[in-house]
C-alpha beads as a LAMMPS data file, in Angstrom:
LAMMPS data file: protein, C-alpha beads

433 atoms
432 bonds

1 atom types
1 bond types

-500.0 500.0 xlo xhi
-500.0 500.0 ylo yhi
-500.0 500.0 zlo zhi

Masses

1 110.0

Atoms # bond

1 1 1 12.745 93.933 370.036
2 1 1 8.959 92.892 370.259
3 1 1 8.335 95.100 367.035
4 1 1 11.409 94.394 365.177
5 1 1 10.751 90.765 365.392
6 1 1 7.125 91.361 364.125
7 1 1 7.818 93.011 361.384
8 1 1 10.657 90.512 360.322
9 1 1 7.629 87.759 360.989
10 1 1 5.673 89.018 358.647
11 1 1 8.700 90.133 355.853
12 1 1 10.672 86.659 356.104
13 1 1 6.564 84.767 356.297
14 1 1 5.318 87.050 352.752
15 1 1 8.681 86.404 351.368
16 1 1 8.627 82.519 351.683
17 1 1 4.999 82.227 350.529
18 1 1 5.736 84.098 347.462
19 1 1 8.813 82.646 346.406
20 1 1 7.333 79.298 347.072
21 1 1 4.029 79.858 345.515
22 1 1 5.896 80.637 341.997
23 1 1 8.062 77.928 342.499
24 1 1 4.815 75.890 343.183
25 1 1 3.551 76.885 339.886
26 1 1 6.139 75.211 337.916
27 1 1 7.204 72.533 339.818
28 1 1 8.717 70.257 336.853
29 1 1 11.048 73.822 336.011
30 1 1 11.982 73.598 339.689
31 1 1 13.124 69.842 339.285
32 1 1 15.123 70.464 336.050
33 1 1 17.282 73.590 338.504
34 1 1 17.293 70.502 341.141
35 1 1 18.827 68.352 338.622
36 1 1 21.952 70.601 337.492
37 1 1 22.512 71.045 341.220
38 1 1 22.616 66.913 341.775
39 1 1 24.888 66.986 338.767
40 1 1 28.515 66.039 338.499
41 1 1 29.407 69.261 338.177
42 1 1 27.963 70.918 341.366
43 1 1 26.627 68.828 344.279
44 1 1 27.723 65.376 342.485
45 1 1 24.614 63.615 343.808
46 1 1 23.392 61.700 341.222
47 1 1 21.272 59.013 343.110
48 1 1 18.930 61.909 344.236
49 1 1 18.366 63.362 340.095
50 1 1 15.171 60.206 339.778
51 1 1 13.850 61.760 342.913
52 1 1 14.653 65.560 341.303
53 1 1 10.364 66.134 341.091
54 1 1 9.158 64.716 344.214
55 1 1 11.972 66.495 346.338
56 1 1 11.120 69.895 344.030
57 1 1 7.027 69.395 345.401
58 1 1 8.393 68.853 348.896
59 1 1 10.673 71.470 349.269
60 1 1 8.268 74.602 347.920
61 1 1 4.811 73.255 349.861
62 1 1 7.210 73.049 353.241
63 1 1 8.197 76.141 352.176
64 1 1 4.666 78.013 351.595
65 1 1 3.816 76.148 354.643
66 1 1 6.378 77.559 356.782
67 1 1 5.479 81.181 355.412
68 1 1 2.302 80.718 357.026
69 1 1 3.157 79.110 359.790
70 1 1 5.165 82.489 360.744
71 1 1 2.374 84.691 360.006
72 1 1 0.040 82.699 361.872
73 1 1 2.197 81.753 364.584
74 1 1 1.382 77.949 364.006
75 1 1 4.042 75.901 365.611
76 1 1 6.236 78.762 366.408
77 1 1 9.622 76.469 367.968
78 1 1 9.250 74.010 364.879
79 1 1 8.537 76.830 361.722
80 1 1 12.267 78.953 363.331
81 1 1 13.910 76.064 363.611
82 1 1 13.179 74.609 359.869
83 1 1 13.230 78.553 358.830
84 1 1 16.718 78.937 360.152
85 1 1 18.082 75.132 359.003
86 1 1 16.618 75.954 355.357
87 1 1 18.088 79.336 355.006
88 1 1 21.560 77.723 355.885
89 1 1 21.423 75.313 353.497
90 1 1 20.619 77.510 350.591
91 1 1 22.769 80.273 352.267
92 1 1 25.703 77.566 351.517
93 1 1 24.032 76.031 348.253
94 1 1 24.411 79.540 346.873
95 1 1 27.318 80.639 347.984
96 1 1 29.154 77.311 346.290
97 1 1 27.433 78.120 343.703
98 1 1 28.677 81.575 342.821
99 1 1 32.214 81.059 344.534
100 1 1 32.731 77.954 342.367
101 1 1 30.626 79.354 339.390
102 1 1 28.437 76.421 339.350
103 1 1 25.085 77.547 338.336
104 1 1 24.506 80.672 336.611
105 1 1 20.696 80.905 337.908
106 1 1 20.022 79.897 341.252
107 1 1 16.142 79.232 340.364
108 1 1 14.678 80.899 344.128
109 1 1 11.815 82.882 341.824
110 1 1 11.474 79.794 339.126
111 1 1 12.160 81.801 335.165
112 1 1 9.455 84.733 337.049
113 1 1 13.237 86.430 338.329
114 1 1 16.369 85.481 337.406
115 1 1 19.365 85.920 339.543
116 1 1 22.594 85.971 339.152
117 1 1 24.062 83.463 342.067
118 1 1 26.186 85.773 343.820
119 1 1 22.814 88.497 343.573
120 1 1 20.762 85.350 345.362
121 1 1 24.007 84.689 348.110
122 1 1 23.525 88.303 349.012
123 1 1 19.803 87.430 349.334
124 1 1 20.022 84.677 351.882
125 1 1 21.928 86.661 353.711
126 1 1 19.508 89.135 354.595
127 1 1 16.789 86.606 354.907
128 1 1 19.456 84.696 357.107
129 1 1 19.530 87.864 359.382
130 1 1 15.707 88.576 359.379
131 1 1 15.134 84.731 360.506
132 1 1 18.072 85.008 363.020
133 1 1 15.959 87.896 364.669
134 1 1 12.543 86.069 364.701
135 1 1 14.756 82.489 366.215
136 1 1 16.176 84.736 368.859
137 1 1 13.182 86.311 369.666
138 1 1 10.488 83.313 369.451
139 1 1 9.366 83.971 372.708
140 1 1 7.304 87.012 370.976
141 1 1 5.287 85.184 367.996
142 1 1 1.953 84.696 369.366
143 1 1 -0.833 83.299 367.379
144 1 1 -3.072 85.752 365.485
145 1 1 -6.065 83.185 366.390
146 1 1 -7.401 80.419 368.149
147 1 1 -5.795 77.075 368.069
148 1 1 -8.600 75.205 365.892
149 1 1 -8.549 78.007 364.005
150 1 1 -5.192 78.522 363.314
151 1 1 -4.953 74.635 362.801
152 1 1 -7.890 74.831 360.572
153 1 1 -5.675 77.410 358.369
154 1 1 -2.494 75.251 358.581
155 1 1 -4.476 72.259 357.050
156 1 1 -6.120 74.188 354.241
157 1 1 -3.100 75.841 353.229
158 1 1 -1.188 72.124 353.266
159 1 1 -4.332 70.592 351.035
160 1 1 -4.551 74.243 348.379
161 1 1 -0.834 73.462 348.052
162 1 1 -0.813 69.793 347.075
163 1 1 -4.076 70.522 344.804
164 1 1 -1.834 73.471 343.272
165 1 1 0.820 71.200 342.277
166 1 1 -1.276 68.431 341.019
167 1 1 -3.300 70.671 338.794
168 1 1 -0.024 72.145 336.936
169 1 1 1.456 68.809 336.487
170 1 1 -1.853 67.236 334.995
171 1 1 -1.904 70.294 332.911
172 1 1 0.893 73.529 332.991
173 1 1 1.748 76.256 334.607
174 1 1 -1.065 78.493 335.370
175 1 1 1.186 81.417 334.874
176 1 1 3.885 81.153 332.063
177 1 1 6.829 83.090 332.546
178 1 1 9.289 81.827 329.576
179 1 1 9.786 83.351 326.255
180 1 1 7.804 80.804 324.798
181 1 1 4.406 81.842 326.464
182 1 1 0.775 82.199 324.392
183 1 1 1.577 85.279 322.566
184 1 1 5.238 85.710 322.089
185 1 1 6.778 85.187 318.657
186 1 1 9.461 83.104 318.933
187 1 1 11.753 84.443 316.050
188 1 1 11.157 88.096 317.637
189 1 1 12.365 86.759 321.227
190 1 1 15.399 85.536 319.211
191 1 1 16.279 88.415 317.604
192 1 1 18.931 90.793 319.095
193 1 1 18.214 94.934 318.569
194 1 1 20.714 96.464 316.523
195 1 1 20.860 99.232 319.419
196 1 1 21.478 96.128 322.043
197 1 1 24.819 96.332 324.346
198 1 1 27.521 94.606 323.183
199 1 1 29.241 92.493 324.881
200 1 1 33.043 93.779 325.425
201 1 1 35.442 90.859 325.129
202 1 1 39.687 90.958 324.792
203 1 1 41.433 88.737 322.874
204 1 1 44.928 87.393 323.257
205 1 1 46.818 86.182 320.467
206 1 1 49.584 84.469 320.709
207 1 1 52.270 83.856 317.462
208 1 1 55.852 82.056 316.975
209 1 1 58.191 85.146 316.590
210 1 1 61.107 83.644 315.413
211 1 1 61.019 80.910 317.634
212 1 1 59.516 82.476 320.758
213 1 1 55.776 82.640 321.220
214 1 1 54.418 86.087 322.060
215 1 1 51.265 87.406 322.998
216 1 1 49.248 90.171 321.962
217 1 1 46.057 91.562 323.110
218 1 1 43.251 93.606 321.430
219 1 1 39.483 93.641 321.423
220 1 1 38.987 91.826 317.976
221 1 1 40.961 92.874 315.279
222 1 1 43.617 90.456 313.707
223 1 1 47.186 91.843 315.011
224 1 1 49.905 92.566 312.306
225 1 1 52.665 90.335 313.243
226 1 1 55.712 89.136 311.604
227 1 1 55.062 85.603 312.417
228 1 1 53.228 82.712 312.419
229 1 1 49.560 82.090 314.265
230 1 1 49.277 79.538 317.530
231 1 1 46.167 80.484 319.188
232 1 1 43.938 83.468 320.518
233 1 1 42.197 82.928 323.682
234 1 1 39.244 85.014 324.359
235 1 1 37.972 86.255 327.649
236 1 1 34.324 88.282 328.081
237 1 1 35.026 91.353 330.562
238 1 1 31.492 92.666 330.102
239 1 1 28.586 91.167 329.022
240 1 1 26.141 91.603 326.196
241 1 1 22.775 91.977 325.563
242 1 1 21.404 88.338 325.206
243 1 1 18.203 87.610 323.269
244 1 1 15.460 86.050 325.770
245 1 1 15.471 82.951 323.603
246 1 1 19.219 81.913 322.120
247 1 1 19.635 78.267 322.311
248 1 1 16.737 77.233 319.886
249 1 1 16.712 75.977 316.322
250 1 1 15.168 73.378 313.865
251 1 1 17.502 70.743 312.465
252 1 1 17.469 67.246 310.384
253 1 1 20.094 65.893 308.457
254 1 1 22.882 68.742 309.251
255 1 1 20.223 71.421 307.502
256 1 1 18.854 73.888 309.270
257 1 1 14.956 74.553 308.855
258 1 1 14.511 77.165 312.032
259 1 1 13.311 80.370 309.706
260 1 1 11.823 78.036 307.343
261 1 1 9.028 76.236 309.497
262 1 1 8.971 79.489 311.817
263 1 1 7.499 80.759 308.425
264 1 1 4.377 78.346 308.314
265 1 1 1.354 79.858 308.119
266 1 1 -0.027 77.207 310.262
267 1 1 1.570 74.929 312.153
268 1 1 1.581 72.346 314.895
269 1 1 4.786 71.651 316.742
270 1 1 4.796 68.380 319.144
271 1 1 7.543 68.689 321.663
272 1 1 9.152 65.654 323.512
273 1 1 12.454 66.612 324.488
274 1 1 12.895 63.056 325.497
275 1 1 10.797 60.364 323.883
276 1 1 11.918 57.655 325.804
277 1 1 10.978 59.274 329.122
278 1 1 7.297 60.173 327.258
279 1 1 4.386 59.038 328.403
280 1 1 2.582 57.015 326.568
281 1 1 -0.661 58.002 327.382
282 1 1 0.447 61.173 325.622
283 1 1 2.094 59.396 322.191
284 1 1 -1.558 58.098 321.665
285 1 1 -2.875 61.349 322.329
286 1 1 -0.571 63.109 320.126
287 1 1 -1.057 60.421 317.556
288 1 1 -4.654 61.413 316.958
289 1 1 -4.233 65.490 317.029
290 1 1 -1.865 65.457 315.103
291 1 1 -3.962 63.059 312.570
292 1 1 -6.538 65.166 312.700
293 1 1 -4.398 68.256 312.052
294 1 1 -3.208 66.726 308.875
295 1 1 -6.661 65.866 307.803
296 1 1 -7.748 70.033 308.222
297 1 1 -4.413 71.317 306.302
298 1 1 -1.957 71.830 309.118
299 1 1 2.087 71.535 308.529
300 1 1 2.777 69.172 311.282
301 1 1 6.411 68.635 312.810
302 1 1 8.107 66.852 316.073
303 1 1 11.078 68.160 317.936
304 1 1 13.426 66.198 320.452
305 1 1 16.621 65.518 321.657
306 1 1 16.384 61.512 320.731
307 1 1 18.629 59.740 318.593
308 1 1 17.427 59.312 315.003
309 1 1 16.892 55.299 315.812
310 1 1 14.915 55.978 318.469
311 1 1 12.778 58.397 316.267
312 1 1 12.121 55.837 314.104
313 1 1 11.048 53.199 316.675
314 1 1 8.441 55.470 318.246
315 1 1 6.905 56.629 314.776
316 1 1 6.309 53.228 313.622
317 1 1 5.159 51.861 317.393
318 1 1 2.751 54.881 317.634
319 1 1 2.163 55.050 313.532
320 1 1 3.343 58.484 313.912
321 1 1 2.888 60.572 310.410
322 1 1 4.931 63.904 311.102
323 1 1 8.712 64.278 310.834
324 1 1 11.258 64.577 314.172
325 1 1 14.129 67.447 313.434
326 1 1 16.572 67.817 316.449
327 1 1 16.182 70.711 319.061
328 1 1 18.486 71.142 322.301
329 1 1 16.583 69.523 325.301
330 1 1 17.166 72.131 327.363
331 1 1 15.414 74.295 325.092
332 1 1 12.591 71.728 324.564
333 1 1 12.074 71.682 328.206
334 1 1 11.649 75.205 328.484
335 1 1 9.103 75.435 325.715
336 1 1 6.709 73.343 327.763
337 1 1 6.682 71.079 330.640
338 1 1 4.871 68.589 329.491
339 1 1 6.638 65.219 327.377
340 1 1 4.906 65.168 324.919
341 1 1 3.417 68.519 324.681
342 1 1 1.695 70.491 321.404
343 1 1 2.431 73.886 320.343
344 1 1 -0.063 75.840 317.417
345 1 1 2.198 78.626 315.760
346 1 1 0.989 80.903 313.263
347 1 1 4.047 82.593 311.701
348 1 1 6.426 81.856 314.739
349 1 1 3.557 83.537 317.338
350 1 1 2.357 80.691 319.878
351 1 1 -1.503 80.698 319.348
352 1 1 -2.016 77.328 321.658
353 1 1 -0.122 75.524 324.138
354 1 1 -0.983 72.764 325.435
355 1 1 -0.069 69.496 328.155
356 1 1 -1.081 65.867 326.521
357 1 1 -3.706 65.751 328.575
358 1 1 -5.797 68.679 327.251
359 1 1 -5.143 67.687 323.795
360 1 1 -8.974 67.680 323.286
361 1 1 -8.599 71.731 323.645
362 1 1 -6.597 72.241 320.459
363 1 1 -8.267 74.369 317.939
364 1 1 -7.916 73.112 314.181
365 1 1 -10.419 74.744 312.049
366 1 1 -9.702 73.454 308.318
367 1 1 -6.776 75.807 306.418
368 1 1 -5.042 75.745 303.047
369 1 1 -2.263 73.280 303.188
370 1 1 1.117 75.620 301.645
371 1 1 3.403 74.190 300.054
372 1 1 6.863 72.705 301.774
373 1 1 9.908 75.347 302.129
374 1 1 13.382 74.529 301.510
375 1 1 15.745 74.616 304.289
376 1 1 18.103 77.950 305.237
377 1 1 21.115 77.209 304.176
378 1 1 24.078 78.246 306.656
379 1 1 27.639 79.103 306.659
380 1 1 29.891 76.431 307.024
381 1 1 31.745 75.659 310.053
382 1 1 34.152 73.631 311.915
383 1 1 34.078 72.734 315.680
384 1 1 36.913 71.545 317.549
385 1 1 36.712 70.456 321.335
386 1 1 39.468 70.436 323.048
387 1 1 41.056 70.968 319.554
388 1 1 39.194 67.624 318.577
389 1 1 37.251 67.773 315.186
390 1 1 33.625 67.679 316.215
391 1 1 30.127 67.393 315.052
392 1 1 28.031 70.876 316.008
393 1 1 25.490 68.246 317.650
394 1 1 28.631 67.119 320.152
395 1 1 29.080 70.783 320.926
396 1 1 25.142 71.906 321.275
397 1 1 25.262 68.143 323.918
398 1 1 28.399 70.557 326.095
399 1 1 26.973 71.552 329.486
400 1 1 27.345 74.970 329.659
401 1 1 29.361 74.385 332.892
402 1 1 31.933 72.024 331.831
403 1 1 33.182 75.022 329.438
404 1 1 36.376 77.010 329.959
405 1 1 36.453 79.013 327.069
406 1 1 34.970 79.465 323.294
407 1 1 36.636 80.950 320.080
408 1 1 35.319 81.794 317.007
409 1 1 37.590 82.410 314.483
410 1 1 36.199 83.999 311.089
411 1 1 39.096 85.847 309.728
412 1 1 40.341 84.364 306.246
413 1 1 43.960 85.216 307.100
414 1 1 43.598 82.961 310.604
415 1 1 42.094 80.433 308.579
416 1 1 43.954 80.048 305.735
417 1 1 47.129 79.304 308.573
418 1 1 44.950 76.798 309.477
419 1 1 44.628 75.152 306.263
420 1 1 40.449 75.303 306.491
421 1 1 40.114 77.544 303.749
422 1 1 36.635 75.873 302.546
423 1 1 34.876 76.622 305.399
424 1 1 33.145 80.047 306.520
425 1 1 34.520 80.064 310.466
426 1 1 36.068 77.317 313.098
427 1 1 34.739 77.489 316.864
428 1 1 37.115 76.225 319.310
429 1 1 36.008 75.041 322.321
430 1 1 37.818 74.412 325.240
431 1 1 36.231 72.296 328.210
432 1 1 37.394 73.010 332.208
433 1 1 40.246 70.860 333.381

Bonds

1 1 1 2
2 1 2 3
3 1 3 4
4 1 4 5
5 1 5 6
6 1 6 7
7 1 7 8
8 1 8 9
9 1 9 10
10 1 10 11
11 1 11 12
12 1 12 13
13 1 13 14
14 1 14 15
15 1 15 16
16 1 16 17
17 1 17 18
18 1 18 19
19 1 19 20
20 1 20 21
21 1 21 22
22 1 22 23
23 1 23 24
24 1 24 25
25 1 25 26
26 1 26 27
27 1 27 28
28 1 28 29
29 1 29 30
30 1 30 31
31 1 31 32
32 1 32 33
33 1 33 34
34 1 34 35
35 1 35 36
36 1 36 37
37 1 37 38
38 1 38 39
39 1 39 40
40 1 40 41
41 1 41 42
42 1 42 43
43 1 43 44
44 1 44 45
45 1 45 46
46 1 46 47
47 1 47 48
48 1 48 49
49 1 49 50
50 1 50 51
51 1 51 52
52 1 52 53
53 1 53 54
54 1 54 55
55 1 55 56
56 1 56 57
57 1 57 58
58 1 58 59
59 1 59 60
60 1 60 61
61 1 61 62
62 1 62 63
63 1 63 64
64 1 64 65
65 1 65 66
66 1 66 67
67 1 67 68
68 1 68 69
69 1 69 70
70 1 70 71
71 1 71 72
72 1 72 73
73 1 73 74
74 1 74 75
75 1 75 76
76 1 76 77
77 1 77 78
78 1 78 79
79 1 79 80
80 1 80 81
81 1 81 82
82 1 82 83
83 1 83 84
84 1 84 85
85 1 85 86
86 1 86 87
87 1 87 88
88 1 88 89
89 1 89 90
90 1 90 91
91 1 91 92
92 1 92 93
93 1 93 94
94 1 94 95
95 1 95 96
96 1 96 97
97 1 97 98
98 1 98 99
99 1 99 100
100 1 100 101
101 1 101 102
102 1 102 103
103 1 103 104
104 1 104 105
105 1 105 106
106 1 106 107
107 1 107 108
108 1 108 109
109 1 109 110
110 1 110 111
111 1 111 112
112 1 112 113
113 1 113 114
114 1 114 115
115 1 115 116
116 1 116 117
117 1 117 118
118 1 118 119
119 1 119 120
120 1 120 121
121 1 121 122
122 1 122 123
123 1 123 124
124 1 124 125
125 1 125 126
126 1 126 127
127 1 127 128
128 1 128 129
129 1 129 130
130 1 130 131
131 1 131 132
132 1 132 133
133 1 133 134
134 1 134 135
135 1 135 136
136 1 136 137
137 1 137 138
138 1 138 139
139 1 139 140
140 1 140 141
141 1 141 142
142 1 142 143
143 1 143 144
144 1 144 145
145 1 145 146
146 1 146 147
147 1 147 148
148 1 148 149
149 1 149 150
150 1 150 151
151 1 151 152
152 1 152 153
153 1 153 154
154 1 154 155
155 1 155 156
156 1 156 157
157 1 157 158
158 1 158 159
159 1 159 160
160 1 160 161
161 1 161 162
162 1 162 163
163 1 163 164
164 1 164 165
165 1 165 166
166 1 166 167
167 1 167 168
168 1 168 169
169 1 169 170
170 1 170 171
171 1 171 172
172 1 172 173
173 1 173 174
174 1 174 175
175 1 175 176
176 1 176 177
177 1 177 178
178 1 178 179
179 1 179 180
180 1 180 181
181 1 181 182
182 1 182 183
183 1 183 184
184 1 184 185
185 1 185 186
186 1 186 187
187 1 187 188
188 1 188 189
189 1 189 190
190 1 190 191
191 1 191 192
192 1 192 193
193 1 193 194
194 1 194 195
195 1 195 196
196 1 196 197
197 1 197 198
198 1 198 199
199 1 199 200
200 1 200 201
201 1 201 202
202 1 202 203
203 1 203 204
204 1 204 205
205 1 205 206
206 1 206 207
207 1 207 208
208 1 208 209
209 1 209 210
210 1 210 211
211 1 211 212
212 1 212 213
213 1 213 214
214 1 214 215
215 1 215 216
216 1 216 217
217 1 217 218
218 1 218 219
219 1 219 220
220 1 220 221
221 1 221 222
222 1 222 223
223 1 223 224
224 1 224 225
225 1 225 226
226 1 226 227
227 1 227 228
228 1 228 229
229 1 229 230
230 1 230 231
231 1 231 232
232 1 232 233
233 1 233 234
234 1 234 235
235 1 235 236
236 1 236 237
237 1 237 238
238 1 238 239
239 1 239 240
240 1 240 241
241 1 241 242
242 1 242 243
243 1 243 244
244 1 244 245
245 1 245 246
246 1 246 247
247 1 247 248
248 1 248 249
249 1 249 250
250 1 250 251
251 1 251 252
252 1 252 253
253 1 253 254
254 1 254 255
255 1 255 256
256 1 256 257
257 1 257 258
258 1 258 259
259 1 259 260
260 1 260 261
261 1 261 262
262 1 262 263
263 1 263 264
264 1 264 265
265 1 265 266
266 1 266 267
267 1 267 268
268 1 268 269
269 1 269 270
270 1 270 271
271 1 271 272
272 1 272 273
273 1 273 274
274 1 274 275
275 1 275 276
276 1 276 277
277 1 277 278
278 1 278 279
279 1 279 280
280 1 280 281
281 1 281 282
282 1 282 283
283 1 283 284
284 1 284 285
285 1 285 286
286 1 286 287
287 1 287 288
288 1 288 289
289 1 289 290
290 1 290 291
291 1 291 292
292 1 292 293
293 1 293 294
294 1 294 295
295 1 295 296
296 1 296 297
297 1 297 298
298 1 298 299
299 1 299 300
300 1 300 301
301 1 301 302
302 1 302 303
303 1 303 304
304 1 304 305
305 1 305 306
306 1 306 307
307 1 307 308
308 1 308 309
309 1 309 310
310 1 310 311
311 1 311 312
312 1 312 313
313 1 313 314
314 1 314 315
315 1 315 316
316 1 316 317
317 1 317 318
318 1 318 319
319 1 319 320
320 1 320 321
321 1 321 322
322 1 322 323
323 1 323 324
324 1 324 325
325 1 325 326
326 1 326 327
327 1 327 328
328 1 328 329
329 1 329 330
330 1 330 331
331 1 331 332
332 1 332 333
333 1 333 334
334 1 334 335
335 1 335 336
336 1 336 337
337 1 337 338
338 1 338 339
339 1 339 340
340 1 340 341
341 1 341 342
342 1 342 343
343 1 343 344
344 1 344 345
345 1 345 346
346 1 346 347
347 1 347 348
348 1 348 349
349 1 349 350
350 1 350 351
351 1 351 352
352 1 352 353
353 1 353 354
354 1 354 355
355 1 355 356
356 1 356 357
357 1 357 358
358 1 358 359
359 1 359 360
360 1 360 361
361 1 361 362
362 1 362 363
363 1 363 364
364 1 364 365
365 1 365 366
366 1 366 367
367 1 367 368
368 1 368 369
369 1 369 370
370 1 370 371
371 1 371 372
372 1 372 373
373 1 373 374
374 1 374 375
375 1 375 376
376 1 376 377
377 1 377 378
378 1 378 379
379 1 379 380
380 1 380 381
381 1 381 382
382 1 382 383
383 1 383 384
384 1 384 385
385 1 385 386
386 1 386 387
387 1 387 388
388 1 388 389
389 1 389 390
390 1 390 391
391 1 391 392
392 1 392 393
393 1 393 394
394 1 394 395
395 1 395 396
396 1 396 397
397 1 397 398
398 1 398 399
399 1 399 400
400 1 400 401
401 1 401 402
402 1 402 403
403 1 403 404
404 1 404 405
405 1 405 406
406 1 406 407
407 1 407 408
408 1 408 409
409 1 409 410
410 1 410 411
411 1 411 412
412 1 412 413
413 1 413 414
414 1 414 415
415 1 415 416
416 1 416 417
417 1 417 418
418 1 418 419
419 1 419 420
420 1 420 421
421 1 421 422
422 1 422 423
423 1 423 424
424 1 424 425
425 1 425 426
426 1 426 427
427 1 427 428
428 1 428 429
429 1 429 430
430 1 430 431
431 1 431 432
432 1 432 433
């Protein structure tokens, strides 16, 4: 017993010091997990989302903390206790989560692992079992040192945390682990391989046979029926290959200028998925990059989730001289944590990134100012929710929870019964009861 609960010491200690310590590193990614938990769709807490941050910091230093309280053997009676009233809370927290299919990434290794939730369920579990060992078997988890030493060690380890998680949210992560990182190009990360899986899906039509509706199933093609089209429903059996980045795109006005700007030669992207919530601190600092980017030749563009009247209150408060296009703000807060933040692309590859407050570090030496491209054009389509004509905006603004089911319908024959012959497809979507 004495070695099995010293080896589960030092497992269940590595273990929480790790996951913390990447959790740690993005703290702000942490919050925004915290937040769809407090939602009205999972937890329906929303008096605790304005504390989302300051619960995220407390929750990963108590639990690097309590990874080295194990090891060390600091506190032994206190660390199992919070050890074994932690695990059962997640234990739960994840096991709502996949039984209800709440949240499809649980967020225990921040964007460095992702998990499915019933994949992180089956991981409390065992770390429920390991910590059940070392509570029932306390009485053997000595201390590897001396109490003012081991105290000493406990105190450091408390202040290197705090300093941690001050440094990344005065600047960023020290370690990026999302597709938008120094390096990657984004149009690449959005691009799915022609030799990708493909997603298997079955679709069930339904049609008025002379008065009675009937279904039929296949896995795509248009059924030949003797009768009129009601509906198709479509459900996902297996799924696909999905690009690392898929929910990202350029837009002003109903055009879409994604490939267009990704083009640029040289270009500086500020990011503030939020404007009202930006600091302002960060406008001003923003304000005079992105002047001084201008002045050397660089394209120079904004992206955010803010109402177009809002847009224009900021530019003229801040004398802003770059163009807003619409983003989703999910996406925008998983380009950078940081509102505002700046971005230098070169051809869609992310040369720079960087938090308002290191604005000073941006590189601009002078370049040839290329002329403006036109924007992509795209096929034209029609969104229904909840077989309501809507805007594509209303649908990007659909949690991804609060959906039951999505159609896309691009056959002319399905159309054409639908009297929307002028447009190129219809997506239906159809939100949970």
């Amino acid at each position: 017993m004495k070695v099995l609960v010293g080896v589960s010491r030092i497992f269940v200690g590595v273990f929480f010091i790790i996951s913390g310590l990447i959790k740690l590193n993005d703290p702000i990614g942490f919050a925004f997990k915290l937040e769809e938990y407090f939602g009205p769709t999972v937890l329906d807490l929303p008096f605790f989302i304005p504390y989302a941050l300051g619960i995220s910091i407390f929750v990963v230093v108590f639990e690097v903390l309590l990874g080295v309280f194990l090891i060390i053997g600091y506190k032994p009676k206190f660390t199992v206790w919070s050890l074994l009233l932690m695990i059962l809370f997640f234990t739960f927290l994840t096991f709502y989560s996949a039984y209800f299919d709440k949240v499809k990434d649980c967020g225990c290794f921040g964007d460095a692992m992702k998990m499915t939730p019933w994949e992180s369920f089956s991981k409390d579990v065992g770390l429920l079992v390991l910590i059940l060992l070392v509570f029932f078997g306390v009485k053997y988890i000595k201390p590897f040192f001396g109490k003012f030493t081991t105290t000493v060690i406990s105190l450091l380890s408390f202040i290197a945390c705090l300093w941690f998680a001050y440094h990344v949210l005065m600047h960023l992560p020290s370690k990026d682990f999302r597709p938008y990182k120094i390096g990657d190009n984004i149009i690449d990360n959005m691009t799915v391989p022609e030799d990708a899986p493909k997603a298997i899906q079955e679709f069930t039509w339904t049609f008025d046979v002379n008065g009675e509706k009937q279904t039929f199933v296949t896995d795509g093609s248009y059924p030949t029926v003797d009768g009129k089209y009601v509906g198709v429903e479509v459900e996902i059996l297996k799924e696909g290959y999905e690009a690392p980045i898929h929910d990202f795109s350029i837009e002003r006005d109903g055009e879409n200028y994604t490939e267009a700007l990704l083009q640029e030669e040289n270009l500086i992207v500020i990011v503030a998925y939020n404007l009202n919530k930006a600091e302002a601190k960060g406008l001003e600092a923003i304000k005079k990059a992105t002047d001084a980017a201008h002045a050397k030749g660089y394209e120079v563009i904004g992206l955010t989730a803010t109402g177009p009247d809002e847009v224009a209150e900021y530019k003229a408060a801040y004398d802003l001289n770059f163009d807003f296009y619409f983003c989703d703000e999910t996406a925008l807060k998983t380009i950078v944590r940081s509102n505002p933040g700046i971005l230098k692309l070169k051809r869609a590859t992310i040369v720079q990134k960087l938090h308002f407050n290191d604005i000073d570090e941006l590189e601009l030496p002078k370049v040839e100012r290329k002329p403006k491209l036109e924007p992509i054009v795209e096929e034209k389509v029609l969104y229904y929710i909840d077989d309501v004509l809507s805007t594509k905006m209303e649908a990007d603004a659909l949690e991804e929870e609060s959906i039951e089911a999505v159609t896309v319908i691009k056959d002319s024959l399905v159309l054409k019964e639908m009297n929307v012959t002028e447009t190129d497809s219809v997506i239906k979507i159809t939100l949970k009861k």
